[in-house]
C-alpha positions in Angstrom: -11.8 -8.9 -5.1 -12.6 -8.4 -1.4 -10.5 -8.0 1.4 -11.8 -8.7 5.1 -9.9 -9.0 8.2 -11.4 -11.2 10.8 -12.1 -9.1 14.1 -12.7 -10.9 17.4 -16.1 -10.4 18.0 -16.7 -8.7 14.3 -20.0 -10.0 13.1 -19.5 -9.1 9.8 -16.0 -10.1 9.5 -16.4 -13.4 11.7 -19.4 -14.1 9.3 -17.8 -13.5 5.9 -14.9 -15.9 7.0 -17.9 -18.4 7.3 -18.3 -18.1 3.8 -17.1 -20.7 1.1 -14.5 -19.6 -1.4 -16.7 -18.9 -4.2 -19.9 -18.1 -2.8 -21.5 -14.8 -4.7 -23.3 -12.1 -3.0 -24.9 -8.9 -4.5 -23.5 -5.7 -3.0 -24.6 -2.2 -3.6 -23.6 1.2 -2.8 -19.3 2.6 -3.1 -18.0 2.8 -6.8 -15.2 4.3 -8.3 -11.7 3.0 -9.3 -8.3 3.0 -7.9 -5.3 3.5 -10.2 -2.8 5.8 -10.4 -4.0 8.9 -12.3 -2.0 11.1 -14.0 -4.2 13.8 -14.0 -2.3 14.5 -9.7 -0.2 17.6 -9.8 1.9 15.8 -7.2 2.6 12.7 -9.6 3.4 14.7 -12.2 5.8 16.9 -10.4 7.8 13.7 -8.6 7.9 12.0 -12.1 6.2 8.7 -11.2 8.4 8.3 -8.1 6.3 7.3 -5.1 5.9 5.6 -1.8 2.5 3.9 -0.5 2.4 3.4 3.4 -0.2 0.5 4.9 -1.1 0.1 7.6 -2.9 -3.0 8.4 -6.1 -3.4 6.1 -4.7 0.1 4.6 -2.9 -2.2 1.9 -5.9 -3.3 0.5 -6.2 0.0 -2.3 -2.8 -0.2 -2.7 -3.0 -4.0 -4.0 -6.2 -2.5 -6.3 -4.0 0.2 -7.4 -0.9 -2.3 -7.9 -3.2 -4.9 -9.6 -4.3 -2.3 -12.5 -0.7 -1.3 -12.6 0.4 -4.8 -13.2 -2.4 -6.0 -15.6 -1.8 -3.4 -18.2 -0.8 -4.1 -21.5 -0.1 0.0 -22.4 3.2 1.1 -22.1 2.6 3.7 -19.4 -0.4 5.3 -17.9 1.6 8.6 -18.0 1.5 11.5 -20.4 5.5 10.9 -21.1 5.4 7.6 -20.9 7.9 7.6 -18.2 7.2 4.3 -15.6 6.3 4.4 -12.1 9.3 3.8 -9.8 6.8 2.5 -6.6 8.0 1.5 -2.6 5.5 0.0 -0.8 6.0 -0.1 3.0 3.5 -2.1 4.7 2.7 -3.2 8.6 1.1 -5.5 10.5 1.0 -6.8 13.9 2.5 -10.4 12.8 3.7 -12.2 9.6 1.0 -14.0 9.6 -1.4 -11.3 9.1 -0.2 -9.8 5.9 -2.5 -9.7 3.0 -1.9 -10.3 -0.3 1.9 -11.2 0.6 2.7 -13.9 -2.2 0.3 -11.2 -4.5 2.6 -8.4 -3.5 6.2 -10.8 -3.8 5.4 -11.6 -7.2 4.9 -7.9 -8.2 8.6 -7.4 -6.7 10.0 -10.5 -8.6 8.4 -10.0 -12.1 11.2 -7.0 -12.3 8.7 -4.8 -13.9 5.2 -4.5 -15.0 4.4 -4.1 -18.8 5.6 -0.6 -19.2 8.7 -1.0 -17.7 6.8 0.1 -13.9 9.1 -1.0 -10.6 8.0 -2.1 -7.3 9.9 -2.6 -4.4 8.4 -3.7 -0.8 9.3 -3.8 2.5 7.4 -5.4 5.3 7.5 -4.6 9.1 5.9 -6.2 12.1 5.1 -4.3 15.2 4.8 -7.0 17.6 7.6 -10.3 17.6 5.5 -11.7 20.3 3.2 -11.8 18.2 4.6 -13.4 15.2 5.3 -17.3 16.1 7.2 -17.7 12.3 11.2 -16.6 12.5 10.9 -12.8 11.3 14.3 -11.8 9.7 12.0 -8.4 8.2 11.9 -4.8 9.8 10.1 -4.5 13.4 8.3 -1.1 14.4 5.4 0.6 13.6 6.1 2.7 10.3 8.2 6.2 10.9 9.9 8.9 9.1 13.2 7.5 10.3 11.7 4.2 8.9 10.5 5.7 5.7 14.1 7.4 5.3 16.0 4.4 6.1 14.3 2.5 3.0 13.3 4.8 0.6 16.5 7.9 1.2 14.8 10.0 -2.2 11.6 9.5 -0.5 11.6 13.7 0.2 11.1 14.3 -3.7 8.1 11.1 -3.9 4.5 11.5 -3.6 3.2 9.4 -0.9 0.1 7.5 -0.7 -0.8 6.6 3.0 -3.8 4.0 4.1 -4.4 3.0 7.6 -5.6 4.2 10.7 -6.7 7.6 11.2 -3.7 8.0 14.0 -1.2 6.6 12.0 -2.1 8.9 9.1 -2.0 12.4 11.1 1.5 11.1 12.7 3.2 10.2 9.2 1.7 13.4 7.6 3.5 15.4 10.2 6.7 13.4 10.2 7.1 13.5 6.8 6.1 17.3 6.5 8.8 18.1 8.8 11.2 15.8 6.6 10.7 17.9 4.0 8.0 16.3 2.1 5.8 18.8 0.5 2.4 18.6 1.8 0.8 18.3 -1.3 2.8 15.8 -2.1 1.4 13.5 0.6 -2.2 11.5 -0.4 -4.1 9.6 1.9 -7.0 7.2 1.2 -9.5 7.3 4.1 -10.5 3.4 3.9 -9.7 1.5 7.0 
């Protein structure tokens, strides 16, 4: 699965929006996985409990991450067996640009994955103007306050933050200052 966002003037992105559904390309170079891992001090300490943050195209290892959660037929990827208990927050400038929304709805509404793992989601735009569709969601760029007002354990989580480099040093301060242990907080250098 690929993930591109179309930038104005992008020649990359504008050309791989040109692309038919289907079309195959050979690409080289990054490997690696994304799942949760057990093998994190800070996962094992907050017990599975955690909170991703996105930021724009900073969802995309999240829904990698997510998809391997989702598809597994093992009980639990943790030592105990215990499942994850996840709450993603994610932003974008308008409804409209959310990716992977229905993806990331039917995670929520399947309950649980196999294994008994949660996830719970909450979406926030930063611009109404923006956003010709009614918005009845959370507006604002994501905050502490923000992070506190959905998630109130969200002090004793590990959180996993993607996005921009800005947003990234903010939260990490704000949520060091909330109390979260530094540690505890994970970021994913991607977008």
């Amino acid at each position: 699965t690929i993930s591109i966002k179309r930038k104005s003037g992008g020649l990359c992105s504008g050309w791989m929006h040109s692309c038919d559904p289907g079309q195959t390309f050979e690409v080289a170079g990054i490997g690696g996985s994304f799942g949760l891992h057990f093998a994190d001090a800070a996962l094992a300490q907050t017990e599975g409990r955690i909170v991703m943050l996105a930021a724009g195209v900073g969802i995309t290892p999240f829904v990698a991450m997510l998809r391997d959660l989702f598809s597994k037929t093992v009980t639990s990827p943790k030592p105990d067996g215990t499942p994850f208990n996840i709450h993603l927050i994610y932003s974008e400038k308008s409804a409209e640009e959310f990716a992977f929304f229905e993806e990331l709805q039917r995670y929520c509404k399947a309950g649980t994955a196999p294994g008994g793992h949660r996830l719970h989601s909450t979406f926030t735009i930063t611009s109404l103007q923006a956003s010709p569709t009614t918005w009845g969601g959370l507006t604002g760029r994501i905050t502490p306050a923000m992070v506190q007002q959905v998630v109130p354990d969200f002090v004793s989580r590990t959180v996993f933050m993607c996005g921009p480099q800005a947003f990234m040093d903010v939260m990490r301060v704000g949520l060091v200052e909330a109390g979260v242990p530094d540690d505890h907080i994970l970021e994913e250098n991607f977008a």
